[in-house]
C-alpha positions as CSV (number, residue, x, y, z in Angstrom):
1,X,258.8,54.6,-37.1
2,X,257.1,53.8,-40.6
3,X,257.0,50.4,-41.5
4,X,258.0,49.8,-45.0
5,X,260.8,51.5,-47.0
6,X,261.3,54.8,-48.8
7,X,264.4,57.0,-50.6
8,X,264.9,60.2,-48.9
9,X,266.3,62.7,-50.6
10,X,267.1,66.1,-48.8
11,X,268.3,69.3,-50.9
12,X,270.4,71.9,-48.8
13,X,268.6,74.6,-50.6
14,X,271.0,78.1,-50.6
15,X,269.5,80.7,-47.5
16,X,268.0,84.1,-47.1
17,X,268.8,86.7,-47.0
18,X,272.0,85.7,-48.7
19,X,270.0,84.0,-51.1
20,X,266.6,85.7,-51.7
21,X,263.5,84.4,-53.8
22,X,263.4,82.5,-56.3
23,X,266.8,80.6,-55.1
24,X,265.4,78.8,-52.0
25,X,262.8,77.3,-54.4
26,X,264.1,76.8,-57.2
27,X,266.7,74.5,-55.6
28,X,264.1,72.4,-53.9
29,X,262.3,72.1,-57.8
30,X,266.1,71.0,-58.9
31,X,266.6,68.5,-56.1
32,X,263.1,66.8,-57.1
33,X,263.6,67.1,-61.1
34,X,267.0,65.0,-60.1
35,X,265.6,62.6,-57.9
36,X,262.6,62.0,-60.4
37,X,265.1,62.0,-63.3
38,X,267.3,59.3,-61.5
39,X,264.2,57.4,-60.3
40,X,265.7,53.8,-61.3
41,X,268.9,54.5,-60.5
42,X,267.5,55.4,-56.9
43,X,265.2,52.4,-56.4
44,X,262.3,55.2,-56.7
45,X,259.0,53.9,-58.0
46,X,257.9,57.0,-59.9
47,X,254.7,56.8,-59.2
48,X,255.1,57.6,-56.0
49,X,256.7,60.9,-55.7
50,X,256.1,62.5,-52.3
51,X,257.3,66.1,-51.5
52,X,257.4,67.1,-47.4
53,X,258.3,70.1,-45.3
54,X,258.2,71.5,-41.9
55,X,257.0,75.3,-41.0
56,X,259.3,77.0,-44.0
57,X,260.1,74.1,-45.7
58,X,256.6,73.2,-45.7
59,X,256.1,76.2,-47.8
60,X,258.9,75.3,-50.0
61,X,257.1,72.0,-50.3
62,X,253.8,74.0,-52.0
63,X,255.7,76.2,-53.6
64,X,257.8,72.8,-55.1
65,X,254.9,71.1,-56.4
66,X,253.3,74.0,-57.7
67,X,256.2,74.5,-59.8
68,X,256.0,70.8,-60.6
69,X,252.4,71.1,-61.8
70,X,253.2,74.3,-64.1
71,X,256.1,73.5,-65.8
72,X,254.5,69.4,-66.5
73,X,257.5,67.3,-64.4
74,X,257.4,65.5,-62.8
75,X,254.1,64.2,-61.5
76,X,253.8,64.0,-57.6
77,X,251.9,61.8,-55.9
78,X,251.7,63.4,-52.4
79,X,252.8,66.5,-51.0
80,X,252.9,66.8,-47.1
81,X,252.5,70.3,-45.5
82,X,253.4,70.1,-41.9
83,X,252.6,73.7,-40.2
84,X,253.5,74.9,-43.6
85,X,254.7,78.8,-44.1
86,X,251.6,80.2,-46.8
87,X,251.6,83.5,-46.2
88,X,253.5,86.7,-46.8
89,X,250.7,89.5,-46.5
90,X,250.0,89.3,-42.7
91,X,245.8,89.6,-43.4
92,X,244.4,86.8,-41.0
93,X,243.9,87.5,-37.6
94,X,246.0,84.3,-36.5
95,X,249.2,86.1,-38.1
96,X,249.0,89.2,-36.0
97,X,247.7,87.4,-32.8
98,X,250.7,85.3,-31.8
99,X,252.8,88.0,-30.1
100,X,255.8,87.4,-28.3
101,X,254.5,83.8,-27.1
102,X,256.2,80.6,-28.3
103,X,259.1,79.4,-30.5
104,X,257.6,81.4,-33.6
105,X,255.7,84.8,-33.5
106,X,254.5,87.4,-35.7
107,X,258.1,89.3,-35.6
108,X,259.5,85.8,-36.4
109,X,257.7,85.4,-39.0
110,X,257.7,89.3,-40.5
111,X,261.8,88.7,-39.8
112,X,261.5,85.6,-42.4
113,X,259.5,86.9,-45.0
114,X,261.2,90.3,-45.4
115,X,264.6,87.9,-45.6
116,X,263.1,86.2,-48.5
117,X,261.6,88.6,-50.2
118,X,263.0,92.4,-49.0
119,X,260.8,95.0,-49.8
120,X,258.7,93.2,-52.7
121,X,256.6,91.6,-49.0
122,X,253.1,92.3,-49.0
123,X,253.2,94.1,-52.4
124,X,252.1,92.8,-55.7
125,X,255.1,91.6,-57.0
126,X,255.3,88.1,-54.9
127,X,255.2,84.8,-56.8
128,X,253.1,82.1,-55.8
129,X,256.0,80.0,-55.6
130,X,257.4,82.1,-52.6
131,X,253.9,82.0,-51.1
132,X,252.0,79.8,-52.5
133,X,248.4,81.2,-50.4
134,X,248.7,83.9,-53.5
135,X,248.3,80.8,-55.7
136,X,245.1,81.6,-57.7
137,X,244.7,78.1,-59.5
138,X,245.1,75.4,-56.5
139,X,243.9,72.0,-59.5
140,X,246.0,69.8,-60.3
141,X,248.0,69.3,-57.4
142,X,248.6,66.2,-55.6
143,X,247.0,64.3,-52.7
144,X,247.5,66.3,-49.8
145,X,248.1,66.1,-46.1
146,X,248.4,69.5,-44.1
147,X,248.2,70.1,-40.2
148,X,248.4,72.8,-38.0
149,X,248.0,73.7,-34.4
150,X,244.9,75.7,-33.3
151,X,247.0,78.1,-31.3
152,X,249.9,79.0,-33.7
153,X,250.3,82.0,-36.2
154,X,250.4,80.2,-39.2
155,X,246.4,78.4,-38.3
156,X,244.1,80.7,-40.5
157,X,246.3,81.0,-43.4
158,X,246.5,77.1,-43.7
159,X,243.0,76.6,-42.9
160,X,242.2,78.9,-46.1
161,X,244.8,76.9,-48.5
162,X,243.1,73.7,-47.3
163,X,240.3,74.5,-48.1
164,X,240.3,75.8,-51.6
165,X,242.7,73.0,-52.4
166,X,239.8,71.0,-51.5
167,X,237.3,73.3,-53.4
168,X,240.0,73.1,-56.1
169,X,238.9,69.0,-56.7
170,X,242.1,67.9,-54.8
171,X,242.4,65.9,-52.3
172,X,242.9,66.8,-48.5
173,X,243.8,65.3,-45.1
174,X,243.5,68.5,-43.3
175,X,244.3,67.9,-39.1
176,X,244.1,71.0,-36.6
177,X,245.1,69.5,-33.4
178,X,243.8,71.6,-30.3
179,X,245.4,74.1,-28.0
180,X,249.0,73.1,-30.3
181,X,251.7,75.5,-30.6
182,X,254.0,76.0,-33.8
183,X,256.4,73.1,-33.8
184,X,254.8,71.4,-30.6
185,X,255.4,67.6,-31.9
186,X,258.9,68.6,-32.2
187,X,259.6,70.4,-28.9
188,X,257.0,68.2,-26.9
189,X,257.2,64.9,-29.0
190,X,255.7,63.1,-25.4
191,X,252.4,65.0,-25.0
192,X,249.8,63.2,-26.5
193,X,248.5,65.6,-29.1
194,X,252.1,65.1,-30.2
195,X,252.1,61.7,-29.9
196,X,248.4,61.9,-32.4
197,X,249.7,64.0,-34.3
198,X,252.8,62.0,-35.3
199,X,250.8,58.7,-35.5
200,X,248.2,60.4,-37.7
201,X,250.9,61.7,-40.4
202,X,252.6,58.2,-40.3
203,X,249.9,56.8,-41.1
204,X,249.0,58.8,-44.0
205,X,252.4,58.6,-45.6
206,X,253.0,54.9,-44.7
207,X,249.2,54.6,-47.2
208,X,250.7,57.0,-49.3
209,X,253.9,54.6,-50.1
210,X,251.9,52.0,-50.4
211,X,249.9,53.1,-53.0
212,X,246.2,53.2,-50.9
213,X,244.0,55.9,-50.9
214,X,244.2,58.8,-48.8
């Protein structure tokens, strides 16, 4: 557990393929213009405005505070990218390699994107906001924390976005924990990469709320 104290605020963003790009987005940008706008009411110290997300969330979560950044509100602090989805195109060799092995795969994943975005996957037409690894400008965006496990399909993709964040003058807390899985904290929360993993994250964010840098 984090020592210290925080407002969570979870949007039920609307579901594809029911609800295709921009909706699943765009909702998570609503939820956080509402929290930010309601900042006093909340008990939310507005400088410290964290976004977070897990696997397709954690895309969300990029593709949030990239939307934040362009349209000038409001002004994270932090975003945290767990295993985050990046990707639609299928280029790196990680995205093709994990094949029929694990919780999440490259059918898994081709299922997803083509549910988000139907035919316009892969092609030019795909807004950085649905996958944000097409971003071209990554300035401007807040501190950032982003993992991933060496043996999963999203690792090469996420490597890359880490990196030119990075290049792009922000931030990074990038952690590749070894011989991890997609979602291995989560489905074996005792191993001890797991139990690093977790600790390292906590740590970052529990800095992150109190206003240290990270």
């Amino acid at each position: 557990m984090i020592e210290g104290s925080a407002v969570v605020v979870s949007v039920e963003y609307r579901l594809a393929p029911e609800h295709p790009d921009p909706a699943p987005v765009e909702d998570c940008y609503a939820g956080l213009v509402w929290m930010a706008k309601n900042a006093a009411e909340l008990g939310i110290d507005p400088e410290r405005l964290l976004i977070a997300g897990v696997s397709g969330g954690g895309g969300l979560a990029a593709g949030t505070a990239l939307l934040a950044r362009d349209r000038a509100f409001p002004r994270l602090s932090h975003q945290v990218l767990i295993c985050p989805m990046l990707d639609d195109r299928f280029e790196t060799h990680s995205s093709r390699g994990v094949d029929r092995v694990g919780v999440w795969d490259r059918h898994s994943n081709l299922y997803a994107w083509t549910a988000l975005l139907g035919e316009r996957r892969g092609g030019p037409d795909v807004s950085q906001y649905a996958a944000p690894a097409r971003a071209e400008d990554l300035s401007r965006l807040p501190r950032t924390y982003i993992d991933t496990g060496s043996a999963e399909g999203f690792r090469d993709e996420i490597l890359i976005y880490a990196r030119r964040l990075s290049k792009a003058g922000v931030s990074v807390a990038f952690h590749m924990w070894g011989g991890a899985f997609h979602g291995f904290d989560m489905s074996m929360g005792h191993a001890a990469v797991s139990r690093a993993s977790n600790a390292t994250r906590e740590e970052f964010i529990r800095r992150a709320l109190g206003g240290e840098a990270v």
